[in-house]
N, C-alpha and C positions, 0 to 999 in steps of 0.2 A: 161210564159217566151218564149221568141222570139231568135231562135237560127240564131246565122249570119257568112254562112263562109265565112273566111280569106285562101286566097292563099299562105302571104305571111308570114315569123315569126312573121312580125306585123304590127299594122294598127292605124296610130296615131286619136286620141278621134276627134278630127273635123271630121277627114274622115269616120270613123266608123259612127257617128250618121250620115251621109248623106246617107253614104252605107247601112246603115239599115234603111233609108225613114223615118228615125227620126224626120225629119229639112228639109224644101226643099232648104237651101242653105250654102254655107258656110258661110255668113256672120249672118244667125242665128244662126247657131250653135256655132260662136264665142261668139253671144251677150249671150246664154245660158248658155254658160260655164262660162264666166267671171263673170255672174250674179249667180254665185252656182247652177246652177239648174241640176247640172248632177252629179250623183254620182260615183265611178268606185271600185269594191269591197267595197260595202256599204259605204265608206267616201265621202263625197263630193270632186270635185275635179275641179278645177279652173286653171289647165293648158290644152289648146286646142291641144298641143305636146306630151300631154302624149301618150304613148305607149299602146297601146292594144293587148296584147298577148294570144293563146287560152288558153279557161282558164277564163278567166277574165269574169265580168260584170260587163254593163254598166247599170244606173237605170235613167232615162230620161221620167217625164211626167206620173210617176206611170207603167213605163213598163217596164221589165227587161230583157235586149238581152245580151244573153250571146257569145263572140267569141268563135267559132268551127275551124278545119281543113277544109277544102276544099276536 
């Protein structure tokens, strides 16, 4: 597991995978999300808006980064 902080209360799922060198851009990371490839607390999850709060993970590609504090 790959730990990734967050400065802010939170950090919507497109930007999270770029911020964690997920995806080198946002237009894959749109194409990954919308295609289910990302999951957010084990469920698949197909909005690129979602919220990511610390706390949370993301699962992207068999790798699990979880948002932290800053």
């Amino acid at each position: 597991m790959e730990y990734i902080a967050i400065e802010t209360e939170f950090i919507k799922l497109q930007q999270f995978l770029k911020f964690a060198n997920a995806v080198s851009s946002g237009s894959d990371a749109k194409y990954f999300i919308q295609e289910g490839n990302v999951k957010v607390n084990g469920e698949v999850c197909t909005m690129r808006g979602k919220k990511i709060y610390e706390g949370d993970t993301v699962e992207f590609e068999g790798v699990e980064y979880k948002a932290v504090k800053a």
